[in-house]
ROKOL-549147 format. One record per residue (C-alpha): residue number from 1; residue in three letters; x, y, z. Coordinates in Angstrom, 2 decimals. Each point is the difference from the previous one (the first is absolute). Example, Ala and Ser with C-alpha at 12.3 -4.5 7.8 and 13.67 -1.06 7.14 Angstrom:
+-----+------+---------+---------+---------+
:  nr : rest :       X :       Y :       Z :
+-----+------+---------+---------+---------+
:   1 :  ALA :   12.30 :   -4.50 :    7.80 :
:   2 :  SER :    1.37 :    3.44 :   -0.66 :
+-----+------+---------+---------+---------+
***
This chain:
+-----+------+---------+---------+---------+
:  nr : rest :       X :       Y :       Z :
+-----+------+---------+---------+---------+
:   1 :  UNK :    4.22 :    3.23 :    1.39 :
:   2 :  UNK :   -1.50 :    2.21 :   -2.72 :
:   3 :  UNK :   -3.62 :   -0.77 :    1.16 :
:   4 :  UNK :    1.11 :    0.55 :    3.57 :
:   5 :  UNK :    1.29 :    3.51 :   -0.86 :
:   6 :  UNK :   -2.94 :    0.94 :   -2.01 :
:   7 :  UNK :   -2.44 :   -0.92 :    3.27 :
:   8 :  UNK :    2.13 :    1.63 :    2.32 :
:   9 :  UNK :    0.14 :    3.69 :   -2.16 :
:  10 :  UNK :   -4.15 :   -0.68 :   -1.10 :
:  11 :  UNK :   -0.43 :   -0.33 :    3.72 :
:  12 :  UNK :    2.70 :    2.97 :    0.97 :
:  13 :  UNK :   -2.03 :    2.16 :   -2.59 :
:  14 :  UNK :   -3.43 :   -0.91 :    1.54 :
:  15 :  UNK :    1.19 :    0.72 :    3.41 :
:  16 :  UNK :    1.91 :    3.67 :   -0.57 :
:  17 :  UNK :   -2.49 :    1.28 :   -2.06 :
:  18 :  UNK :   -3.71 :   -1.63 :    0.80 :
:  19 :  UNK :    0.60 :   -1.41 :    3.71 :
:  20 :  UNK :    1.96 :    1.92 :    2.26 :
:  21 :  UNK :   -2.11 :    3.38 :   -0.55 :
:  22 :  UNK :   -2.70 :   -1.57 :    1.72 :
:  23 :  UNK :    2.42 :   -1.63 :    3.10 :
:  24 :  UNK :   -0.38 :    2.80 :    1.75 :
:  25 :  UNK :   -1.36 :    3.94 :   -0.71 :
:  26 :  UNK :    2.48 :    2.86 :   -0.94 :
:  27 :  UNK :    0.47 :    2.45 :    2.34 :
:  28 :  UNK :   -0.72 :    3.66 :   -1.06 :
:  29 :  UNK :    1.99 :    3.04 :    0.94 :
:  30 :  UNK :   -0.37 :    3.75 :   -0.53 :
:  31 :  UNK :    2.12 :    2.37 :   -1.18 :
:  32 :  UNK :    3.20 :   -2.23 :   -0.43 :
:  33 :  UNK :   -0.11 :   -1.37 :    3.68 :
:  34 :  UNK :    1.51 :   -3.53 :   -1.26 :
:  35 :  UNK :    3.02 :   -2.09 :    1.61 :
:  36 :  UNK :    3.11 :   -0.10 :   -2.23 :
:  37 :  UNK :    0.02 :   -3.69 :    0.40 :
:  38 :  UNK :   -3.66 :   -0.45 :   -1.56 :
:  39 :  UNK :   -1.13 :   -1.21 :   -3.65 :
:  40 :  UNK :   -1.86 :    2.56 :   -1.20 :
:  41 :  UNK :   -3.65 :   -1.51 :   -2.23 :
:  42 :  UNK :   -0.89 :    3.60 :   -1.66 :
:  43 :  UNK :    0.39 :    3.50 :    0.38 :
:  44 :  UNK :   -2.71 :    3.04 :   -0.75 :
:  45 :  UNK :   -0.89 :    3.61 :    0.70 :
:  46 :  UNK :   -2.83 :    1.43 :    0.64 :
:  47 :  UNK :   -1.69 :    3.36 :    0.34 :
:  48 :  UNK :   -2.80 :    1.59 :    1.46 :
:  49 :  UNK :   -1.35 :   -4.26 :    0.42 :
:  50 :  UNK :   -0.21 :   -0.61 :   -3.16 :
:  51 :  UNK :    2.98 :   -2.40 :   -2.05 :
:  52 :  UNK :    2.39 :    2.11 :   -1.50 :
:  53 :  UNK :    2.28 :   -2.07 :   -1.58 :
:  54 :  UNK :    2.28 :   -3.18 :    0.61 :
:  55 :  UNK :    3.39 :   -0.95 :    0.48 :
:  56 :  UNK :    2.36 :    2.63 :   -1.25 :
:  57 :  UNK :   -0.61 :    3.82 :   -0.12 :
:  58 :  UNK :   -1.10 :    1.30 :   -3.29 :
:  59 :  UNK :    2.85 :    2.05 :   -1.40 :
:  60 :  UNK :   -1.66 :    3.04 :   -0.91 :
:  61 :  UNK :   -1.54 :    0.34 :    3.58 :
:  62 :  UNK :    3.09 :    0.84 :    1.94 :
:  63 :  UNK :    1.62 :    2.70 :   -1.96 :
:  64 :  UNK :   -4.04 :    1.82 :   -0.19 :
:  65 :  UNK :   -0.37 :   -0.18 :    3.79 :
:  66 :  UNK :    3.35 :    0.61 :    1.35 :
:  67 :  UNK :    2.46 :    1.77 :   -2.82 :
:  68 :  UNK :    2.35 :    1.60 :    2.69 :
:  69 :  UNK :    1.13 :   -3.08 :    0.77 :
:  70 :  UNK :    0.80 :   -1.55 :   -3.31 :
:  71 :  UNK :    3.60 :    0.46 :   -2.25 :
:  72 :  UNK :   -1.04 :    1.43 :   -3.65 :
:  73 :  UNK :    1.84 :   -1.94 :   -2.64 :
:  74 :  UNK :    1.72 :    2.08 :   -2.92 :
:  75 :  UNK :   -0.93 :    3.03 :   -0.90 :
:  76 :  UNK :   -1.03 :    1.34 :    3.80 :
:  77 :  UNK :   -3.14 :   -0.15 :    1.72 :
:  78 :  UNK :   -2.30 :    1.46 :   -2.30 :
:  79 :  UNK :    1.06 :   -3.01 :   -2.61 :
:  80 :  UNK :   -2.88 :   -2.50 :    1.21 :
:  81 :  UNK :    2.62 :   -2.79 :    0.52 :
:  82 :  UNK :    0.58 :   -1.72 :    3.46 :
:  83 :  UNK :    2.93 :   -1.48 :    0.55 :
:  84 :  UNK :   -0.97 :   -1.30 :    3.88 :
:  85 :  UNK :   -0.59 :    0.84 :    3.37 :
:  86 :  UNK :    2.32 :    1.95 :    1.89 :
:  87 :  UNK :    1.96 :    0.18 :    2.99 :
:  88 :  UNK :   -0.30 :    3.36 :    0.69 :
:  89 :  UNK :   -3.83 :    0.30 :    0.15 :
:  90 :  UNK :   -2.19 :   -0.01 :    3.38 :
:  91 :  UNK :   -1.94 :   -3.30 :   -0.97 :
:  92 :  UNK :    0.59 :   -3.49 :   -0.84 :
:  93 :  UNK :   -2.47 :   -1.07 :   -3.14 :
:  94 :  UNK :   -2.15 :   -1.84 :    2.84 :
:  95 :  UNK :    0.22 :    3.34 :    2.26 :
:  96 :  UNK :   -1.23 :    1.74 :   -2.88 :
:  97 :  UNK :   -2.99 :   -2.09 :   -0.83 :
:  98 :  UNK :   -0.85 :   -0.39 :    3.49 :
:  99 :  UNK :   -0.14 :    3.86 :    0.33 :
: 100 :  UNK :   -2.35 :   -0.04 :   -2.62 :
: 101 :  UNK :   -3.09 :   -2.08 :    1.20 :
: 102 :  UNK :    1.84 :   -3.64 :   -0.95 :
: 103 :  UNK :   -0.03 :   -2.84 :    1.87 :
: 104 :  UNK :    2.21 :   -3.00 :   -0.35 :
: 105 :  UNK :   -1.40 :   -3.46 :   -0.10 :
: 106 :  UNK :    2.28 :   -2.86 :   -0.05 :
: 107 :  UNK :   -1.03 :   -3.62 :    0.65 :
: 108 :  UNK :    2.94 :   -2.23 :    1.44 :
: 109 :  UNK :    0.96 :   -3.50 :    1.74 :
: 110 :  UNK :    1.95 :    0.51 :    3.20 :
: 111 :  UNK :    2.73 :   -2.20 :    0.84 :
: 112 :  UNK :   -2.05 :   -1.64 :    2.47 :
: 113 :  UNK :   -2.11 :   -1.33 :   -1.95 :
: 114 :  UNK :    2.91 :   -2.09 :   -1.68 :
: 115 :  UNK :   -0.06 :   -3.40 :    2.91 :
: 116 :  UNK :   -3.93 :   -0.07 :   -0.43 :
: 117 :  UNK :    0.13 :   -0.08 :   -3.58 :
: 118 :  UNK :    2.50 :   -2.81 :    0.35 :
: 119 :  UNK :   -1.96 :   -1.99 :    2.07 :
: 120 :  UNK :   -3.27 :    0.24 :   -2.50 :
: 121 :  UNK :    1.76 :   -0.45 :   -2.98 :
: 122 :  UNK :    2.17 :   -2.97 :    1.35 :
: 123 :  UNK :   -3.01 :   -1.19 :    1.63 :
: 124 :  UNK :   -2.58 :   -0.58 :   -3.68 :
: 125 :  UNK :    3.24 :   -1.35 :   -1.73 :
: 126 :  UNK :    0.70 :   -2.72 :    2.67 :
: 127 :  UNK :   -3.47 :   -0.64 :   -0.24 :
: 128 :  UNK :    0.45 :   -0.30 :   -3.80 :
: 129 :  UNK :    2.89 :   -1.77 :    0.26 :
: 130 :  UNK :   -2.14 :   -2.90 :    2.64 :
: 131 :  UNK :   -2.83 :    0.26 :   -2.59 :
: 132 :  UNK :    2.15 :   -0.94 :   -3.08 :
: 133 :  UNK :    1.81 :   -2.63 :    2.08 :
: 134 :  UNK :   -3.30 :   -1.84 :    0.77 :
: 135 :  UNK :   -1.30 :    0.05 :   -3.59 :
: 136 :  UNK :    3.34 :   -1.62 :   -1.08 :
: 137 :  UNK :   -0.07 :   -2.86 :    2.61 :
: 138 :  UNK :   -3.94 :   -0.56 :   -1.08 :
: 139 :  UNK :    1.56 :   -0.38 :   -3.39 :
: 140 :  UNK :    2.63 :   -1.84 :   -0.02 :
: 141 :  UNK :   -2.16 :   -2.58 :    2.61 :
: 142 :  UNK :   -2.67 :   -0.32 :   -2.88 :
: 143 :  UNK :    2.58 :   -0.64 :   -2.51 :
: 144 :  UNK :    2.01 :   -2.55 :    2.56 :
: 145 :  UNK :   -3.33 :   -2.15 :    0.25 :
+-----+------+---------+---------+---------+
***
C-alpha cells in the first residue's frame, strides 16, 4: 500500500506541476476580462509595453499615484502611513492603475478546459496503467517457466 501511495502522489506531482501546462495553452486576457469560474496561472502589469511588475501591486505605488483615494493611518494625512484603500474615493486600485498607462495581464484556465484535460490525463495513465500490466504478465510468465 505504501509503494502504491508513493507512485500515485510521484505521478500526481509530475502531472500538476510538469504535464498539464503543456495539455493545452493558457488563455490571455486584458485588463481583468477573466470568468469568475477560471484558475488563474499568473498575473502582471505593464506600462508603456514594457513589464512592470508581477502579481501584486507594489505598496508604495498606489498611495504615489492616487493619494485622494487612500485612508492616512495615525497622525493624518501628512503622516506617510496608509492604512488602505477607501470607499469613498473615485477609483478602485485597478481603476487607478489603469488610468495611469497600466495594463493588466492575467493568464488563466477556463472551466472548459476542465473535460479535455480529463480526457488527456486519464488517457496517458490508462495507458500507463496497460503498460505496467504487460510488463508484469511478461514477468511473472518468465518466472512460471
Amino acid at each position: 500500500i505504501v509503494a502504491t501511495l508513493a507512485a500515485y502522489g510521484g505521478l500526481a506531482l509530475i502531472a500538476g506541476n510538469l504535464l498539464r501546462p503543456h495539455y493545452m495553452a493558457a488563455l490571455v486576457a486584458k485588463n481583468a476580462n477573466i470568468p469568475g469560474s477560471a484558475l488563474i496561472n499568473s498575473e502582471w502589469w505593464t506600462k508603456g509595453g514594457t513589464f512592470a511588475f508581477g502579481g501584486q501591486v507594489p505598496f508604495n505605488l498606489l498611495p504615489q499615484l492616487c493619494p485622494s483615494s487612500f485612508k492616512a493611518g495615525p497622525g493624518g494625512a501628512g503622516a506617510g502611513v496608509v492604512t488602505g484603500f477607501s470607499s469613498h474615493g473615485s477609483l478602485t486600485p485597478a481603476q487607478c492603475l489603469i488610468e495611469h498607462g497600466y495594463i493588466h495581464w492575467a493568464s488563466f484556465e477556463p472551466v472548459s478546459h476542465f473535460w479535455p484535460y480529463q480526457w488527456i490525463e486519464g488517457g496517458w495513465l490508462l495507458a500507463l496503467s496497460v503498460l505496467l500490466i504487460a510488463v508484469t504478465v511478461l514477468l511473472v510468465r518468465r518466472r512460471a517457466v
